[in-house]
Each structure stands twice: as C-alpha cells, then as structure tokens.
Phi, psi and omega in degrees: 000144176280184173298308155337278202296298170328346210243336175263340151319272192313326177315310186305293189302320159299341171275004174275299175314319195275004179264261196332315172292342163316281180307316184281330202237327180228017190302312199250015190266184176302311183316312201266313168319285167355301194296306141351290227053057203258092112050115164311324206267307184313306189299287188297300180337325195245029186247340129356279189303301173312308189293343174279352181284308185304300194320304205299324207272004183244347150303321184287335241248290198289002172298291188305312174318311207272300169333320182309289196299356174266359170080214183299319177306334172297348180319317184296328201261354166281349193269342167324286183303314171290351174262351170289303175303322171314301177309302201331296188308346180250301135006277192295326175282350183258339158263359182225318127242131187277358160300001199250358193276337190264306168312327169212017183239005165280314174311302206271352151282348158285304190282003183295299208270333184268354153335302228253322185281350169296000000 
C-alpha cells in the first residue's frame, strides 16, 4: 500500500473519531450545535441519538484503525470500511445535509480509489 493511501486512511479514521467525539460529547454543547446548526431544545431531544449515530462512527473509525495495524493483509477491511463511509456519507448527503457528501463520503472515495491503486 502506499503511503498516499495509507496516510488518507488514517485521515479518515481520525476524522470518524473526531465525528464520535462531536456526536458523543459534544452535541448539545455551544461546539457541537454549531458544528451542527443544531437548536438547544433540538440538540437535548437527539442527543441519544447522536451519541448512538457517534458510537457507529467510532466503530467505522476502529474498522479502519484495525485494517491499518494489520498491514497489507488489512487491505479487504480498509476497503470494507471505506465502503461503509462512502455509502453512510452518500446517504447522508442526499438526506440530510449535502455537507455530508464532501466531509465524508468524498475522503472515503479518495481513499477508495487510492486503496485500489496501491
């Protein structure tokens, strides 16, 4: 695998992590809403939900994480995983915000593409 890919791999899985600490942590906080365009009384309604939307993003985060340490043989499960976020991330942009097609389901088509080109 190359470097390229390897290195936009990890980009992805820290930027999952840092969605779980978003979702998990910081949802109803000035930070997080923001980050959002989330409502206070909208923010305490969801934020169950956001933290279980977080939780899935730090399972795709430890998906990715694991494919690393496993080296070249990691290769079948970074490609999984990056096909989880492509979808999650094409989805989400066509339901929910189209910011969500360029934060995460455009990296993990990059990393897709530099995964397969490796």
């Amino acid at each position: 695998m190359s470097l390229l890919a390897l290195l936009v791999v990890a980009f992805i899985a820290l930027l999952h992590l840092w969605f779980l600490v978003l979702e998990m942590f910081l949802w109803t906080r000035p930070s997080g809403r923001r980050a959002f365009g989330l409502s206070e009384e909208f923010a305490q309604q969801s934020k169950v939900l956001a933290a279980n939307q977080g939780l899935y993003n730090g399972f795709l985060a430890a998906g990715l994480l694991w494919g690393l340490w496993l080296g070249a043989s990691g290769r079948p499960v970074i490609l999984f995983f990056l096909g989880c976020i492509l979808v999650a991330g094409v989805f989400g942009g066509l339901t929910a915000t189209r910011k969500v097609l360029w934060i995460q389901a455009l990296p993990a088509f990059i990393g897709i593409v530099l995964m397969l080109l490796a």
